[in-house]
Every structure is written in C-alpha cells, then in structure tokens.
N, C-alpha and C positions, 0 to 999 in steps of 0.2 A: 242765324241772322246776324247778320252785320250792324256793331255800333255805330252810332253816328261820326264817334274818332276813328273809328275805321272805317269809315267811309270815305272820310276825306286823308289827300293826297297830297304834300306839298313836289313843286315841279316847275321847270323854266317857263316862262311869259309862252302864252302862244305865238305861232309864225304863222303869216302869209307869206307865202313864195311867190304870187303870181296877182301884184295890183297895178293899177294905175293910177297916181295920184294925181295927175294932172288931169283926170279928166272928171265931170260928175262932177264940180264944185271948185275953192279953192284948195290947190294945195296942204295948207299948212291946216286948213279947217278939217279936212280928209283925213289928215295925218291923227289929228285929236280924236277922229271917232273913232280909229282902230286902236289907240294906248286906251280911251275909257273901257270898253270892252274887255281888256287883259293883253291884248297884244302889246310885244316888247319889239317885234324887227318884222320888218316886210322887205319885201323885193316889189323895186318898180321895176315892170317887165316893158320899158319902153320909151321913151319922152322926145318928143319932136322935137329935133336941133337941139338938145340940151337944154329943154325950157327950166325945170327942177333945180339947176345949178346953179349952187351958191345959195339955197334954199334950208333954211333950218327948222328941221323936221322935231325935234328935242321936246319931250323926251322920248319919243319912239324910236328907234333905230331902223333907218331906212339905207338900205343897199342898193346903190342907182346903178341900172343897166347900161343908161344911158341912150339916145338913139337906135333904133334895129336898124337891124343890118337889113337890106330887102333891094330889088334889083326894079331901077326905072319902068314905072308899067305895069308891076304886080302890084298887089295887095299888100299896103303898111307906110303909106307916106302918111299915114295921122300922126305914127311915132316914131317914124323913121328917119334915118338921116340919108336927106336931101343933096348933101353936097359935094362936089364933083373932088372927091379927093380918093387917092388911093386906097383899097380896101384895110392895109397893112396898119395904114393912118388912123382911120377910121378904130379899128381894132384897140390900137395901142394907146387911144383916148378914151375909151368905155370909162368912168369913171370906178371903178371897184373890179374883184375878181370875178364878171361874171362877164360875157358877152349875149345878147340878144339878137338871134335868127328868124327871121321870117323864113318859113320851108314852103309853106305851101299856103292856097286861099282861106276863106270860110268857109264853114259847111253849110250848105245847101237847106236851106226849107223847106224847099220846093222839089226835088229828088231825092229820096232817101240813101243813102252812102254818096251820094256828090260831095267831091269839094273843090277849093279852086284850085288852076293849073299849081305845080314845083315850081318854084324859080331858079335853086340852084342843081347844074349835075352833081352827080355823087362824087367826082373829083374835083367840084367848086368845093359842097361844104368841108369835106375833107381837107382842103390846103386850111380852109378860113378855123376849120380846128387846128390845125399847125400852126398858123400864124398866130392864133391865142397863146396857145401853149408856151409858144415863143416870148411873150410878152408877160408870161405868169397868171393865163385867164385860164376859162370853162367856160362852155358854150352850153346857153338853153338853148330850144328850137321850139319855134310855134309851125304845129306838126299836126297834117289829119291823114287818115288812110293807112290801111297798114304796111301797104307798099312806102311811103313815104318817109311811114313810123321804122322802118328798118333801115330804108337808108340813112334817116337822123343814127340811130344805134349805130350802124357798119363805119359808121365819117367819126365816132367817138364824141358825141355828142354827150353831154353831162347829166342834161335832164330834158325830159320831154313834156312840151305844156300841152296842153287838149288834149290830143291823141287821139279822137271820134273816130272807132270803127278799127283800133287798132286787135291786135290778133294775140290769141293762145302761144302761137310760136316764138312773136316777137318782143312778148314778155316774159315766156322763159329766157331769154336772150337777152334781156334786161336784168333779170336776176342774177344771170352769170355773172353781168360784167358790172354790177353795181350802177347801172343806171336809173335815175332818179323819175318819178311819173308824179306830175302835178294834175290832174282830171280836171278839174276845175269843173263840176258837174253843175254847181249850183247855175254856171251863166247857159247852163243849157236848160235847165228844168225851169227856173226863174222866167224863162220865154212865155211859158204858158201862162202866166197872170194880165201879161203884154196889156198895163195899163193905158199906153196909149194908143191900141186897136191899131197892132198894125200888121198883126198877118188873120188870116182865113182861116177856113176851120182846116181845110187841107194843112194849110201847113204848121197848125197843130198839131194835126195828128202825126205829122213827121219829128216834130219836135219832143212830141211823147215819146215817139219811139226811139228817136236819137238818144233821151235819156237813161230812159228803161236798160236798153244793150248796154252803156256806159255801165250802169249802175253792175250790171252782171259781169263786165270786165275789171273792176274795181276790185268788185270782190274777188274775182279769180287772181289780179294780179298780188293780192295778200297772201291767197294760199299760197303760192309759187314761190313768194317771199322777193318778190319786185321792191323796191324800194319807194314809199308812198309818201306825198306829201301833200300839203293841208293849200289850195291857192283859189282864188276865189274869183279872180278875172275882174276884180269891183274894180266900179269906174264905167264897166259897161252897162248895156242899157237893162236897165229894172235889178242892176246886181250893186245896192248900197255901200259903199264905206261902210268897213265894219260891221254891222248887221249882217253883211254876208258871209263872215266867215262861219256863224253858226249856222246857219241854213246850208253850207257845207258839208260840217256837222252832221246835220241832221241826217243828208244824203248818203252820206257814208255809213251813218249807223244803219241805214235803210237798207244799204249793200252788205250787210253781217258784219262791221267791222264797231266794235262796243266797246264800254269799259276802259280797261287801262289800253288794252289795242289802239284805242280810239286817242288817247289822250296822248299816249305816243308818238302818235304821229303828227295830233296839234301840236306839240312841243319838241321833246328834244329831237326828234326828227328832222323838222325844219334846222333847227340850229345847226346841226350836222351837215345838214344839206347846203350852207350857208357859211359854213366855218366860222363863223361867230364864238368868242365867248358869250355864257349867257350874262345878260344885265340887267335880266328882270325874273322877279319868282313870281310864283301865286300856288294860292291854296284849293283843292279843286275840292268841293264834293261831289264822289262819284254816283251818289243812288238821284244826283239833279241833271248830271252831266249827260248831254250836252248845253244843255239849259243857260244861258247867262247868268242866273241867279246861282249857278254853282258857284261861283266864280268871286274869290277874294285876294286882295294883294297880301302877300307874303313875304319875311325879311329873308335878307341874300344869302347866300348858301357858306355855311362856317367851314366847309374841307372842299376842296376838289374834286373826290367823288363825288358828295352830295348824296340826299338820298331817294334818288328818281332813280328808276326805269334803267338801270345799268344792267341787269342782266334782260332785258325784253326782248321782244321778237324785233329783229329789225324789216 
C-alpha cells in the first residue's frame, strides 16, 4: 500500500487545449474558473472577429487561436472570421502559433455517424498548412468522420479536435506521425443531462452512443500511443468553464486511461502540445485523482528537468 507522500505527485498546472472563452459568460470571469480549479494555459479554439483581443486573461495563460478559418456557408461563422480578406492574411494574423480550421460540420443527433458536409478539398487544407508553416504556425482542425479525420492527418495538420467516429487505421497514422487528438468527450456525453430539454429521447440514444464509440476509441488511441490531450469544448452548451475539465477527467478514466497516464496527459502533455514553458505547478494526490479535491498549488520547479513524468508514455 501506498503512503499518503507517495501518493501525491508534484507536476505542471493542468491544460485545456480546446475552450472557448468567449462564449457561456464573460471572458475574463471564464478565465478565473479554469486558474481556481489548477488550470495554468488553455487554448481558445476560436473567437469571432478577434473579439478576446487585447483582453487580459492573467493569471491563466491563454493561447488565442484567434478567428477560424471556415468557408462562407459552412458551419463556424459563431467563431469565424467573417472578412473578405485573403486566406494568407487571415493566417498570418492568428494571434499565437496555432491556426484554427473548420474541416467539416456537427455531428448529427438525429443519424448516427452523420456529420456536416467538408468545406475544404484535400489540396485547400494542405496549402492552408503551407501557408502556416510559412508564417511559423500549426494548424488544429475541427474534424468528424474518419474520412475527413485522415484527410486533416494527409494535409499535416498538428492536432485533431473531436474526431467523432474517427478510425483504428487513422490513429495508427496519427501515432506515426505525432499528431496530436483532442476527443473533447465531455461535450458529447454532457448532451445527455440536456438541462434545457432540447433533444428527444431518439436522439439520446444517439448521443449515448456517439459517446460510448468515442470512449472506446480513446482508449484504443492510448494503446497505439496517439498523442492524447485533455480539451473540453467548455463554452458549449451544458459543458461549464472549468468544471469541465474534470468531467473530462472522468471520461477518460472511464476509457482505461488512470493514474499517472491520466495526469500525463492533464499536464505535461498539453504543455508540449502547446509549446509553452510551464508557469504553473501543483501538487496532485493520486489515490483522489481525478477528484478536484486532489488538487493543490505547488511552488515552481528548482531545475529544468523537474520532477514529473519525464520518462512516461507519451
């Protein structure tokens, strides 16, 4: 049996990869509930016309995506940018190293593996990763189907958000090439609470089941050794600032991924995935973890190494 000092684990701040703070509340109020929790950096996966900018997030560390990129017509003018300028333009304004892709629609409630049409061809997003690269970016892609989910991977896409119904083959091909997979499961299983009674029991039952497969690709893409990160989609409907990153958490441990795996990928995982120095610690106990109550601040790390998680599974 494990002591209680061995139980606990000092380790960088938790990461969300995948929020949006501008929606679900104020900004900067948003921002406070993911630092009380242990969060040290998020990614806003989005913000219409640069609303976030010039916005002081502090102390949290927030990486602005900036505007998605998304094609008149489709699905993403909430967060998209709207304005009639060159795609190159567009790009080379993303505030931070990351760029944000709309690939394809939502997933369906109402049909199970439906989702909405591609907007770009496979030799659209492929320049639009040139063109980053060109300006010192990485491109995420908000991605469903596993057709879809392979042409994001073939165009060199960085990291893949959602992913619903993506495939066995496509996440070995992930693992190759060190591509990044954000599941963001919570904003799919959190549907079923659907406080404000808006879907049918049908399309419960689709929404169960949309989870459930996730859940089981989750864990297959661990085995394989996919590159897995912690994002939570909050901002969207019934998915909390903050609170959701542990209901995350919890999904994950549901898919066999526990323990120090688990904490792994809430922490220095993200940082990696994010190229950040870290600029927040904390202290974890693992026999609580996932638990909020695990969870204490702890002071900055005295070496470079540190002593986290340096030899773990990536």
């Amino acid at each position: 049996m494990m002591t209680a000092k061995e139980n606990r684990r000092r380790c960088p701040a938790f990461v969300d990869a995948h929020v949006h703070l501008s929606l679900a509340g104020e900004p900067r109020e948003n921002a406070r509930r993911h630092y009380e929790l242990g969060l040290g950096l998020v990614r806003d996966a989005g913000d219409r016309d640069g609303c976030l900018a010039g916005v002081d997030f502090a102390p949290l560390e927030v990486v602005r995506t900036g505007p998605a990129l998304f094609k008149p017509g489709f699905y993403g003018r909430f967060i998209g940018d709207g304005r009639d300028l060159p795609l190159e333009e567009k790009i080379a304004a993303a505030p931070s190293a990351f760029v944000k892709v709309l690939l394809t629609g939502l997933v369906s409630f109402d049909e199970y593996g439906a989702v909405g049409p591609v907007q770009w061809r496979a030799d659209e997003l492929a320049a639009i990763v040139r063109l980053a690269a060109r300006h010192g970016k990485k491109v995420m892609v908000h991605v469903n189907s596993d057709a879809a989910c392979r042409l994001a991977v073939e165009a060199g896409a960085h990291s893949l958000e959602h992913g619903y119904f993506i495939g066995a083959d496509t996440l070995k091909m992930m693992a190759d090439r060190g591509v990044y997979w954000t599941p963001t499961v919570a904003a799919m299983a959190n549907q079923l609470a659907d406080p404000q009674g808006r879907f049918s029991e049908h399309q419960r039952r689709i929404i169960d089941k949309n989870y459930r497969r996730h859940l089981e690709m989750i864990n297959y893409a661990f085995e394989v050794g996919t590159p897995l990160v912690i994002g939570t989609d909050s901002g969207s409907y019934n998915v909390p600032h903050g609170g959701a990153f542990f209901r995350e958490l919890e999904l994950f441990a549901a898919a066999g991924i526990a323990g120090e795996d688990l904490l792994f990928l809430a922490t220095e995982n993200g940082w990696r995935l994010l190229e950040r120095p870290v600029s927040r610690w904390l202290e974890v106990d693992l026999a609580r973890f996932p638990a909020p109550a695990a969870v204490a601040p702890a002071a900055p790390a005295t070496s470079a190494a540190g002593d986290y998680f340096v030899d773990m599974k990536l």
